[in-house]
matplotlib code that plots the C-alpha trace (Angstrom):
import matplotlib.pyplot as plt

x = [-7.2, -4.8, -4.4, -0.8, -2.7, -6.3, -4.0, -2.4, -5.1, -6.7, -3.4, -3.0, -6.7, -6.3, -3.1, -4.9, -7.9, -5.6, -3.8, -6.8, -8.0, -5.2, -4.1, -7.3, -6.1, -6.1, -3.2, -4.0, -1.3, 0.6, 2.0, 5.4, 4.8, 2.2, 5.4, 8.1, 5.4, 4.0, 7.1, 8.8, 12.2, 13.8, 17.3, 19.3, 21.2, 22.4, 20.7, 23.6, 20.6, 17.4, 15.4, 11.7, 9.4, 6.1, 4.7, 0.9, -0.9, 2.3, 4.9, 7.6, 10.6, 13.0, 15.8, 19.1, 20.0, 23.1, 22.5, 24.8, 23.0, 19.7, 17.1, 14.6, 14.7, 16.6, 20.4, 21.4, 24.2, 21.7, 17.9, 15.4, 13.3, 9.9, 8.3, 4.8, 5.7, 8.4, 8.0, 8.6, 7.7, 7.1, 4.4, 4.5, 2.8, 2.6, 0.8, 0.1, 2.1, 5.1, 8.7, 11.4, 14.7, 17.8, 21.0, 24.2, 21.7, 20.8, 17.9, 15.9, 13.3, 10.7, 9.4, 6.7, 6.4, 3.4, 2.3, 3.9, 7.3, 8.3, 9.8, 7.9, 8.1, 5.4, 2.7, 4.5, 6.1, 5.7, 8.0, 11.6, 12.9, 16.1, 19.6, 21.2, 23.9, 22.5, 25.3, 26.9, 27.5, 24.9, 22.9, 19.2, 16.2, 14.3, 10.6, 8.8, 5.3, 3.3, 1.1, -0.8, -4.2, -4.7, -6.8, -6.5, -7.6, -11.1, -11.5, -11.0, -8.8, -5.2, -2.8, 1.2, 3.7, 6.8, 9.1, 12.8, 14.7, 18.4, 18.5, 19.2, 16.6, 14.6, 17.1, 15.9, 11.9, 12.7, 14.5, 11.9, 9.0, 11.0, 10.3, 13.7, 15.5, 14.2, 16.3, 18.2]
y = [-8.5, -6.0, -2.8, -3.1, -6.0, -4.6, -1.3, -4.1, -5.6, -2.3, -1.3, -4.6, -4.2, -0.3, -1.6, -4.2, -2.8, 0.2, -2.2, -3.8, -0.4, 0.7, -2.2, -1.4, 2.3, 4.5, 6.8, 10.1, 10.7, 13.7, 15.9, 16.7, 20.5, 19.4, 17.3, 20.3, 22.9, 21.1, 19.2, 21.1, 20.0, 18.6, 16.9, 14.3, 12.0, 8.2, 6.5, 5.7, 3.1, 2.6, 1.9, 1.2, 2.0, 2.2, 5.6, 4.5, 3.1, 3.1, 1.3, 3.7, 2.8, 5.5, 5.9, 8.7, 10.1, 11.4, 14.9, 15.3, 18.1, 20.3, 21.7, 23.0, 23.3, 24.0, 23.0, 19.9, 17.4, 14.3, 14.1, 11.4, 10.5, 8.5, 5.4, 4.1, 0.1, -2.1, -4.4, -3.7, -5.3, -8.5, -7.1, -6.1, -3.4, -2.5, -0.1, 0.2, 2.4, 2.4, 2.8, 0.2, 2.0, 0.3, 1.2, 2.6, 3.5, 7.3, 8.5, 12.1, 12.9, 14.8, 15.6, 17.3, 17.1, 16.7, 17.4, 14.8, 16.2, 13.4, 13.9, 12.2, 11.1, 12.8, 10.5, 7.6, 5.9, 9.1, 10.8, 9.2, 8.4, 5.9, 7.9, 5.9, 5.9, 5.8, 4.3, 7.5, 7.8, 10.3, 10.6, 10.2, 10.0, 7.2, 5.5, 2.5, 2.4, 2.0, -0.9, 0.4, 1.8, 5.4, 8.3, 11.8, 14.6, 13.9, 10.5, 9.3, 6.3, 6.1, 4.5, 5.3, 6.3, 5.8, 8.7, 8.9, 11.5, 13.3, 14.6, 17.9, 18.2, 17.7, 20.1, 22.4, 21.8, 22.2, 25.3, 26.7, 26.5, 27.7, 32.0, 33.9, 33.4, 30.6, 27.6, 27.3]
z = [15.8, 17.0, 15.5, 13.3, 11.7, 11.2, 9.7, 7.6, 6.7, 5.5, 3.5, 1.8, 0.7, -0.5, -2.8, -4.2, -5.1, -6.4, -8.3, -9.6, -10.9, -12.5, -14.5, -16.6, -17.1, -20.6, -21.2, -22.9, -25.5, -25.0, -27.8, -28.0, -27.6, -24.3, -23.2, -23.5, -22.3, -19.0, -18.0, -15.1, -15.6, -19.2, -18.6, -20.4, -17.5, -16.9, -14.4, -11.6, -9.3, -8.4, -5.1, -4.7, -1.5, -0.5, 0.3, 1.0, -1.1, -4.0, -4.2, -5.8, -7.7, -7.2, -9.4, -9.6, -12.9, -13.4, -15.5, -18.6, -20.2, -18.9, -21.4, -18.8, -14.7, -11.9, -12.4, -10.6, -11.2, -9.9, -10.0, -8.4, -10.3, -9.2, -10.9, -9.8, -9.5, -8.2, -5.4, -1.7, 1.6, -0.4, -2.5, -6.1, -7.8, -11.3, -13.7, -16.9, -19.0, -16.4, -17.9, -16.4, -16.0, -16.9, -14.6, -16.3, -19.5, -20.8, -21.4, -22.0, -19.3, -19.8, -16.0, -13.7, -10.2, -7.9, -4.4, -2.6, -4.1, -6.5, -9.6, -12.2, -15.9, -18.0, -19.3, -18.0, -20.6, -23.3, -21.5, -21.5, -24.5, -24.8, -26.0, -28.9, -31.9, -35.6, -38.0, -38.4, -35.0, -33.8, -31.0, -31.0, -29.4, -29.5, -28.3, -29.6, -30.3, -27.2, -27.0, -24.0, -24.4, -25.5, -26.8, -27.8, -25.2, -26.7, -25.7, -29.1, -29.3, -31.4, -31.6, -30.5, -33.3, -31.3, -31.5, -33.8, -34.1, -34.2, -30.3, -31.9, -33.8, -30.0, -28.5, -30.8, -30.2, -26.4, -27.4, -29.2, -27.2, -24.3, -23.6, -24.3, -21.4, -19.6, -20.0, -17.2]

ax = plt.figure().add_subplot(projection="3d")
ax.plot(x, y, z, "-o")
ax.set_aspect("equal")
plt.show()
């Protein structure tokens, strides 16, 4: 066996017993005050496309948001922002609790990022929320109930309200928790 096959070999393994872990994962829930607090960056933004590539042993989808309005973090007309899942070198990964991204649609991010320098959505799929109309014509912020797995920082199991609200009721949250002078 030559060595780009045995290395191969030993990746392919790695993903899939990463994949076989993961798929039976538990999401703690996050509060909204842990979300505003621990998030790095806070932005509203339309995402413009979206890549995916493997960075050993994840398979990344990588998508660019188009910032309309920042509520916490380092100004920037475009973010990346990094998804664990998607499919690349003809193998698909996927884990539970992942958010899918739709191109040309908005969304609020709540964000941190890691070591490896990836922007990332906080608590998965707790931390974007979809941008919509109510009937009168303003904007919310919207989740549904999660139907992945998840318990409080205890341990204790419970089960996912969903979040909907006015945005500015959220604006104002972010706002609030914020010290004087740190929005950026």
């Amino acid at each position: 066996m030559t060595r780009r096959c045995a290395s191969l070999l030993l990746s392919f393994t790695l993903l899939a017993s990463l994949t076989i872990e993961l798929c039976a994962a538990t999401l703690e829930q996050l509060s909204e005050a842990r979300l505003i607090n621990e998030s790095t960056e806070i932005v509203r933004g339309t995402v413009t496309y979206c890549n995916q590539t493997y960075r050993q042993p994840v398979i990344w989808t990588v998508c660019e948001v188009a910032v309309t309005e920042r509520f916490k973090g380092q100004q920037a007309s475009k973010i990346q922002v990094a998804i664990p899942g998607g499919t690349a070198a003809g193998f698909r990964q996927s884990f539970e609790g992942s958010p899918t991204l739709t191109r040309n649609t908005e969304y609020l991010f709540f964000l941190w990022q890691g070591k490896s320098g990836l922007k990332q959505i906080m608590g998965l799929s707790q931390g974007l929320l979809n941008i919509v109309k109510d009937a009168n014509g303003n904007l919310m912020v919207a989740r549904a109930k999660s139907e992945d797995r998840m318990v409080t920082p205890e341990g204790q199991p419970v089960e996912d309200p969903g979040v909907n609200m006015p945005l500015s009721s959220l604006r104002s949250r972010i706002t609030a928790r914020q010290p004087r002078g740190a929005r950026q």
